[in-house]
N, C-alpha and C positions, 0 to 999 in steps of 0.2 A: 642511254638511260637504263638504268635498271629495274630489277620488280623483282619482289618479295616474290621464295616458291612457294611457302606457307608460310601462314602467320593465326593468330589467335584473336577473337575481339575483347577487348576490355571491357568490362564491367564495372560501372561508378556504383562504390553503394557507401553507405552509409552507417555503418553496426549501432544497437541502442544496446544499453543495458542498465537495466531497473532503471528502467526511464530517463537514463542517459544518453543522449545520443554523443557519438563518439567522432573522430577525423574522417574528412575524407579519405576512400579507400578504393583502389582498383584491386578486384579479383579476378585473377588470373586460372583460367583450367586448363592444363597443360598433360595428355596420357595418362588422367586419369589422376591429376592431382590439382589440389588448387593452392595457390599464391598468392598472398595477400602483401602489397607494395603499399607507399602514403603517395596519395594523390593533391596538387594545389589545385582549390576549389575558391574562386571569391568573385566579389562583384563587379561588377562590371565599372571600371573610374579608377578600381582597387586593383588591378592587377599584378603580380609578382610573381616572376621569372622563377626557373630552380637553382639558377647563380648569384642570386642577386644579393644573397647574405655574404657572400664569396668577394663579390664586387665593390659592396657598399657595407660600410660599417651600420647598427641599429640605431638611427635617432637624425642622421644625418640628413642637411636637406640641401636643396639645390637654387642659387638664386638665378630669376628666369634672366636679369639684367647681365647676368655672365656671358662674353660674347662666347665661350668654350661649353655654356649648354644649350644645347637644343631643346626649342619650343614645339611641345606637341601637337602637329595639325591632324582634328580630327574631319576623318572626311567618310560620310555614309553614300551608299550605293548599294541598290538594288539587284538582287541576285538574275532579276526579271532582263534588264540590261544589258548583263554581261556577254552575249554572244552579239547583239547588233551592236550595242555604243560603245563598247569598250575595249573587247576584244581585237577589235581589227586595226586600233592603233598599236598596240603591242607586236601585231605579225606585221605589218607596213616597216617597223621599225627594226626585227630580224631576220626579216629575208633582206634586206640592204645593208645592215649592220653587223647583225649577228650579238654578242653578249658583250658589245661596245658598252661602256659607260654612258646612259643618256644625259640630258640636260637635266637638272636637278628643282624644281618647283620648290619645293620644300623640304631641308635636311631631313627633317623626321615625321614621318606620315601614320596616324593609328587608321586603319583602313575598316570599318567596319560595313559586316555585312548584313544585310536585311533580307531575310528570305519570304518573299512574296506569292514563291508559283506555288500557292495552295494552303489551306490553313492560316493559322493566325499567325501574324506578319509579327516575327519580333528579330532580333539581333540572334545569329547563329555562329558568327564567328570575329575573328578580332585579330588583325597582323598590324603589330607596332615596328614599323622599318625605319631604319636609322642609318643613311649612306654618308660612307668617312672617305673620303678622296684619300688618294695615295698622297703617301706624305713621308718626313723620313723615320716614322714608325711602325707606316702602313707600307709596304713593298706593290700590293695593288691595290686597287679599289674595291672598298668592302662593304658587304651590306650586314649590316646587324639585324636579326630577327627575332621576334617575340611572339607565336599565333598559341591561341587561345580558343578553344570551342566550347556552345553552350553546353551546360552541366543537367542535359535529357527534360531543356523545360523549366527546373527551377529557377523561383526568385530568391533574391534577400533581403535584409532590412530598406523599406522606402521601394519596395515593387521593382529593385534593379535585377535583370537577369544574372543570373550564376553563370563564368566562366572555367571551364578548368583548363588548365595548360596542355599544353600538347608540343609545343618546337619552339625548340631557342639555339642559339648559336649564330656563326659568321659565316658568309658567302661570298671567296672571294671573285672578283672579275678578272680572270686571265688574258684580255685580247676578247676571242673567240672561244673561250671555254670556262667554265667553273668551275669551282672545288668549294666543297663546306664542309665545315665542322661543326657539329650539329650534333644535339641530343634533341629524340623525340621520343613520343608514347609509340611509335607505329612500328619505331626499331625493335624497343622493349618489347614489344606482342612478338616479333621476328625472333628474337633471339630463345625466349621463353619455350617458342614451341620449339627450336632446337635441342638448346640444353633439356630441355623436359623430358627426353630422353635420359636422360642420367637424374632425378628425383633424387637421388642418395646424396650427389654430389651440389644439387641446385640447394637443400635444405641445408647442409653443413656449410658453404658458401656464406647464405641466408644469415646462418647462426652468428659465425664468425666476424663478418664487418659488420652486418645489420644491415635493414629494411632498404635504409635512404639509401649507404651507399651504392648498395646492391642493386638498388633501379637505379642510380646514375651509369652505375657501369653497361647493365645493360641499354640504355638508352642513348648511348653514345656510338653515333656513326662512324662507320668505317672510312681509313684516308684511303681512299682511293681513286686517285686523279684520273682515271679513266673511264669512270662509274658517275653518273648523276640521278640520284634519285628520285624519283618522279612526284615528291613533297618537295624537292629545293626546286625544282625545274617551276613549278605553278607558283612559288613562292617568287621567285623573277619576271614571272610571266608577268602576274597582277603588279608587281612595282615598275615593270616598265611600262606597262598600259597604264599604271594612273599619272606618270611623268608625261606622256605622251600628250594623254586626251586634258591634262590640264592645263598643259602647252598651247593647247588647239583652240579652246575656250575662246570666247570673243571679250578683248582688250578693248576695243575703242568705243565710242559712244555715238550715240547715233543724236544729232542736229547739232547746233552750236554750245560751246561748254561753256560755262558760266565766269563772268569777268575779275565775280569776287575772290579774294584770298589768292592761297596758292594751285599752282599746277597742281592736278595730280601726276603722280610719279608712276613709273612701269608696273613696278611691282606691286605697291598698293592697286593698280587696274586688276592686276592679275590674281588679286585674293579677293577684289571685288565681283570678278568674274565667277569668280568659284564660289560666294556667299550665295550668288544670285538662284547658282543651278543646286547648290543644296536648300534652298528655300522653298523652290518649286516641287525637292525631292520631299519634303516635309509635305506639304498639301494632298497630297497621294499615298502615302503609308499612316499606318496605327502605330509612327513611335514617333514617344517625344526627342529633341535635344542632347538629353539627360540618357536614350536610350531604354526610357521604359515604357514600356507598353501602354498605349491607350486602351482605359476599357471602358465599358457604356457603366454610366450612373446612371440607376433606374429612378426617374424624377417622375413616373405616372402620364396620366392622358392633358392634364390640362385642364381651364375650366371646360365647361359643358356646353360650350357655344354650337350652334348647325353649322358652322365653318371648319373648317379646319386650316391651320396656317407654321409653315416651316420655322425651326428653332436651328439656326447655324449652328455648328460645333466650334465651342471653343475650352480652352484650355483654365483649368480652375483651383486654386490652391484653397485644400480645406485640411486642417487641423497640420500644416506647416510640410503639408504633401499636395504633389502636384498629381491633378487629376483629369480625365481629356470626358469631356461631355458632349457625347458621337451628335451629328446632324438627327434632327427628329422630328415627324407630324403631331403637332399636339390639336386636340380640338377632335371636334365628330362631322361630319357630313360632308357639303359641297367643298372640295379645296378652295381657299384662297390664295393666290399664285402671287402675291406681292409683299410689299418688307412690313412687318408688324409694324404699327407705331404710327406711318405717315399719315396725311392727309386721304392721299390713295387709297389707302386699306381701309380708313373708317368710312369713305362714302362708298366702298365697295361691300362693306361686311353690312351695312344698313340695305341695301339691296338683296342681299342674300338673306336676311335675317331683318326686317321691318320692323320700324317699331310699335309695340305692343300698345294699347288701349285698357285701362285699368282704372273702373270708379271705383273713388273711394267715399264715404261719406264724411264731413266735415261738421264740425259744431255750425250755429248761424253767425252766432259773434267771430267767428274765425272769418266764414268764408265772404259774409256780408258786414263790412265792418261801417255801414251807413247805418243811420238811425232807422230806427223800424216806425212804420206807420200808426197816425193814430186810431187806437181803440177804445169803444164805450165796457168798462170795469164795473160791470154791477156792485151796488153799497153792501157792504159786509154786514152779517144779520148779525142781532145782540149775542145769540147765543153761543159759544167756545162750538169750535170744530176742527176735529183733530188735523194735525198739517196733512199736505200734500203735496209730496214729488210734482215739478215739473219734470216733463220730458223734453230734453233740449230737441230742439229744430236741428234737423239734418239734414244736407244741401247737397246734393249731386254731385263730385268735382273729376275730372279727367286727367287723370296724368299719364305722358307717351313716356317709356321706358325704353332704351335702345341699348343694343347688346354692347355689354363692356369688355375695351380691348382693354392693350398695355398701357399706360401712359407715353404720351410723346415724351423721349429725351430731350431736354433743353439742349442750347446751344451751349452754352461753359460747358458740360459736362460730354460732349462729343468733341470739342475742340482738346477737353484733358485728357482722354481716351487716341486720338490720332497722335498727341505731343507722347504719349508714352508707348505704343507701338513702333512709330518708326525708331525711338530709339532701341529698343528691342533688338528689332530686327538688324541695327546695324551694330549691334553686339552680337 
């Protein structure tokens, strides 16, 4: 394996001018100079290779019904993972194999990663592998590589994280050994601080072909089949640990399977397997599906109840964007530990919070609607006298107030909420 003696860190940045903001751009400082290369910067769904105009003509598209293309499986995992769950299928399978060809889950896998050990948990990185079995155009079995890292934190349109490119190229499987040809950012930093030694000759270079070609050349790895660089080596690593551990996945089902319809099929178990434990991965990270970040919507305390009572987190599409609303106490005082809405929780919250006793006064004809008793009405004297107001009778009346929850959900309306979840979830 080899390793860089020096190399230089790249710098993403972005130039404005008169309130233009311009391409992305890697700055390069190399002895005392700097180097300004065009970086690919895009969102995350969106991604594109530095060959791919090379490969594919503009406008062209792919139908997924072609048995000759491959369908994208995306599969998330947890950076938190990788030493216990993941890793030790990969080495189980090289110290008895070595850089054999493993069994193949899925032609083309986008691997993405969620970094979780600290700070807020979003997508950091992105390898799109694509294994081509030897064939009689392939002499050995090849892995196609596409990885991508996040762009220092930004988003873009719809809260998707910014990726920018970093390695593309093919890895072939010799037996027991590799060989790849590969362009990466990490080369380009290698070479940079070399040449940068010679500044006269890097600028006139520069001048002459331009920018793009210029980092492609530099970013292009050296053939040398007795060398493997320690970016192809981790790029193998994780494609045969996810071949492995999706292998290992539990396929069968646990009691007796169901009479209706048909069997299920192997391989349909095997992608059911795999929905299952990226479902559960979902429940434990701050990212959506879609790969963008849950953040808290600030929806306030709640009414002003002496209880207080849990708001599940769920998922919310407003103004044609999808938005994650975190788990939350709303309310003031004693907790109440039960599901809003039931039976349960309002003879609970009525104990905690009593109902109130509140006189109000009532006309008599409201609150006594019997005839009223007879009275002797002294004879009206000849003389005019000016009117007079009565003052209505006002009668005592009691009314208990009891702290207002949520409304109970009816029944159609929980029954149309479960019919649209599981379908969901089995897309």
């Amino acid at each position: 394996m080899s390793t860089p003696a020096s190399a230089i860190a790249p710098r993403l940045i972005r130039p404005s001018k008169d309130g233009q903001e311009g391409e992305w751009s890697y700055l390069l400082h190399a002895n005392g100079h700097d180097y300004i290369f065009p970086a690919l910067v895009n969102e995350l769904g969106h991604l594109k290779g530095l060959l791919d105009k090379a490969w594919r003509e503009e406008g062209e598209t792919r139908d997924p019904a072609d048995p000759n293309v491959f369908v994208n499986k995306v599969i998330y995992w947890k950076a938190s993972e990788w030493e216990t769950k993941i890793r030790p299928h990969a080495e189980a399978w090289m110290n008895t194999h070595g850089f054999e060809w493993p069994d193949i889950p899925f032609p083309r896998m986008e691997l993405r990663k969620i970094e979780d050990r600290g700070g807020e948990e979003r997508v950091t990185e992105v390898l799109n592998l694509t294994a081509m079995a030897a064939s009689e155009k392939l002499e050995h079995p090849t892995l196609m590589v596409y990885q991508f890292r996040d762009a220092q934190g930004e988003e873009g349109n719809g809260r998707r994280p910014l990726m920018q490119w970093w390695m593309e190229g093919f890895i072939d499987f010799r037996g027991r050994g590799l060989r790849g040809a590969l362009y990466s950012v990490s080369r380009a930093c290698e070479r940079i601080a070399d040449w940068g030694r010679h500044p006269e000759l890097m600028k006139r270079w520069v001048e002459e072909s331009g920018s793009e070609h210029m980092f492609k050349l530099l970013s292009l790895h050296d053939q040398d089949a007795k060398k493997v660089r320690e970016e192809e080596l981790r790029v193998v690593v994780l494609w045969v640990a996810f071949c492995r551990y999706i292998a290992s996945l539990k396929t069968t089902y646990e009691g007796e399977q169901s009479r209706r319809g048909s069997r299920r099929s192997a391989p349909r178990t095997n992608e059911e397997a795999l929905a299952l434990e990226q479902a559960d991965l979902f429940k434990t990270v701050a990212v959506l599906k879609s790969g963008v970040c849950r953040k808290p919507v600030a929806t306030g305390t709640g009414t002003h109840h002496r209880y207080r009572y849990l708001v599940r987190g769920h998922e919310r599409i407003v103004n044609g964007k999808s938005i994650w609303i975190k788990p939350q106490i709303r309310g003031q005082g004693e907790f109440l530990n039960l599901a809003t809405g039931t039976e349960e929780a309002r003879e609970a919250a009525k104990e905690i919070e009593p109902p109130t006793k509140i006189t109000i006064n009532v006309p008599a004809d409201v609150a006594a609607p019997e005839s009223p008793p007879a009275v002797d009405v002294p004879q009206a004297s000849a003389e005019p006298s000016s009117p007079v107001e009565e003052s209505p009778v006002l009668i005592p009346c009691t009314v208990e107030r009891t702290p207002a929850l949520p409304e109970r959900p009816s029944l159609l309306r929980s029954a149309v909420r479960a019919f649209l979840s599981f379908f969901r979830s089995r897309s």
